[in-house]
C-alpha positions in Angstrom: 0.0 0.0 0.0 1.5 3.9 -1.2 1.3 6.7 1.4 -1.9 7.5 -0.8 -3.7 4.7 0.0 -2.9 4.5 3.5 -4.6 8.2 4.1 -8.0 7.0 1.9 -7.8 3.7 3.9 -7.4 5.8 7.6 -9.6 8.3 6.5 -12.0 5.7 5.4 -11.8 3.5 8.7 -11.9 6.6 11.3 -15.0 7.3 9.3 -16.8 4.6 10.1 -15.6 4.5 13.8 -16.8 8.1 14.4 -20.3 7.3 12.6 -20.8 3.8 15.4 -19.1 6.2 17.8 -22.3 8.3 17.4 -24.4 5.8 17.8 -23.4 4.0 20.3 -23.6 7.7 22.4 -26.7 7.7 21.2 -27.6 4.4 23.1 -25.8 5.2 26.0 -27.4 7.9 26.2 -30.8 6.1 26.4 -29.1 3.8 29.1 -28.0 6.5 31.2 -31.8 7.9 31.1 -34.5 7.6 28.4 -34.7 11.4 27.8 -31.6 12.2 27.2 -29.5 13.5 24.3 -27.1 11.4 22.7 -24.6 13.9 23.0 -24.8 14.8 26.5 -23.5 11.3 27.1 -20.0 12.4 25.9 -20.3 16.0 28.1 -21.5 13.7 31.4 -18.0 11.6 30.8 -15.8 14.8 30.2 -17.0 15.7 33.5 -16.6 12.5 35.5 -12.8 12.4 33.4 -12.1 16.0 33.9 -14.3 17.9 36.1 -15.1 19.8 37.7 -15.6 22.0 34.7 -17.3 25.1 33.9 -19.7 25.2 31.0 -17.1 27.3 29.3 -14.7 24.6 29.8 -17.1 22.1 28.4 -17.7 24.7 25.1 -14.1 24.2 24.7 -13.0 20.8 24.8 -15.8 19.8 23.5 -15.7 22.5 20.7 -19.5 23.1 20.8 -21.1 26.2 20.7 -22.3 27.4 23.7 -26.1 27.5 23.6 -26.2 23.4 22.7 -23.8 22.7 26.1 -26.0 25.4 27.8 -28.9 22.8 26.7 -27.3 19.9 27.6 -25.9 21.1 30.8 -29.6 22.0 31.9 -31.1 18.5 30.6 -28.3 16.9 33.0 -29.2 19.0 35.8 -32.9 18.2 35.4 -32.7 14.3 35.2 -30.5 14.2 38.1 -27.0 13.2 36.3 -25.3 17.0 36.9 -24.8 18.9 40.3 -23.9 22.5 39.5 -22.0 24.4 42.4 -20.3 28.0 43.6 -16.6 27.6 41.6 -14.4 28.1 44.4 -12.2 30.5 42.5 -14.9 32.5 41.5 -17.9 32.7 43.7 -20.2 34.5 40.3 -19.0 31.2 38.4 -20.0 27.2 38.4 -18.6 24.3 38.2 -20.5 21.5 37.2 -19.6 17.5 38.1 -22.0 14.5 38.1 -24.2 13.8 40.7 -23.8 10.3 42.6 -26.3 9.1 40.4 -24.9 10.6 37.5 -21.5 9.1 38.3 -22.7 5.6 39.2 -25.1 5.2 36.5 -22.1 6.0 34.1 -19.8 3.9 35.6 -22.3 1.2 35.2 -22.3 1.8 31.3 -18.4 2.6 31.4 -17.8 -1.1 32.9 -20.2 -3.0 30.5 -18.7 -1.6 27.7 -14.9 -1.9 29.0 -15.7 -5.6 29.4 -17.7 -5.9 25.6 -14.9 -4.5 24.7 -12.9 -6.8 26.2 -14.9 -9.8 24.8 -14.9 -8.2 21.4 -11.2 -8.4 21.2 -10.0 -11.8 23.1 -8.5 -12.9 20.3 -6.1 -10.5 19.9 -2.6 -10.3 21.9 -2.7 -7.7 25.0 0.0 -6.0 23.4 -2.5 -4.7 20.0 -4.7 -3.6 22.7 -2.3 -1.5 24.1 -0.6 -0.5 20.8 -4.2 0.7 19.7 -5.1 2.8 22.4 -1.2 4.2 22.3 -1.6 5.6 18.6 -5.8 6.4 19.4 -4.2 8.3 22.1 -1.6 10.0 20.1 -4.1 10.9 17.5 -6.3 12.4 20.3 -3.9 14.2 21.2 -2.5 15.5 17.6 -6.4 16.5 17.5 -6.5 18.5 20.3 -3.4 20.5 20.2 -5.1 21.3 16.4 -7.8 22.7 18.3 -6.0 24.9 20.3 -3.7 26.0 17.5 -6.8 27.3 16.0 -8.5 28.9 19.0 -5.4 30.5 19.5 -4.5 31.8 16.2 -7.7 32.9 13.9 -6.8 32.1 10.5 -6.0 34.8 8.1 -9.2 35.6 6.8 -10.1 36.7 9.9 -12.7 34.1 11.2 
């Protein structure tokens, strides 16, 4: 395979990872609680991974605009799943984390699909496990630091 094709195969694969990736959120979501938003899953994990986080935090690492995380921030704290509380560097500010519910109810999901996806891929050696998530997580990362390149730096037409 020519450089070429190895960029129309990755782009092809990561494709189709990021289109299941949607909607398996979107079932998780239902898990979690039957009216929530598929993606409110992914801002109730960046919490429990990361929090606690102010909704501007959220609006950036999750490079959403700020009305849909306002939305999904308020759906959270109505079901139950989000506590909201005084930001202890800034009384006028919150911080949001998940409730106990929130947390447990996720870490329920979190654990069943860990261990389908540690059925899914018995056959293979530990070490392609851990090789996978090494370059996932070096792509992650590579996408990130993009993200804050551009936050950072408008580009030249101004936008």
């Amino acid at each position: 395979m020519d450089a070429h094709e190895a960029y129309v195969a990755l782009e092809r694969e990561i494709g189709l990872l990021l289109r299941r990736s949607r909607a398996i959120s979107t079932r998780l979501a239902r898990e979690l609680h039957p009216d929530l938003d598929g993606a409110a899953y992914g801002l109730l994990a960046l919490l429990q991974d990361a929090g606690p986080l102010r909704a501007s935090d959220l609006v950036v690492r999750l490079g959403l605009d700020k009305s849909t995380v306002s939305r999904q921030v308020s759906s959270l704290v109505e079901l139950g799943l989000v506590d909201r509380a005084a930001d202890p560097e800034d009384g006028r500010a919150q911080v949001l984390t998940p409730s106990r519910e929130g947390a447990a109810r996720l870490n329920r999901i979190r654990e069943a699909r860990r261990a389908r996806w540690e059925s899914d891929l018995s056959g293979w050696p530990t070490d392609d496990v851990a090789t996978l998530a090494g370059l996932l997580g070096r792509l992650n990362r590579l996408g990130e630091a993009r993200e804050t390149d551009a936050r950072e730096m408008p580009d030249a037409a101004g936008e």
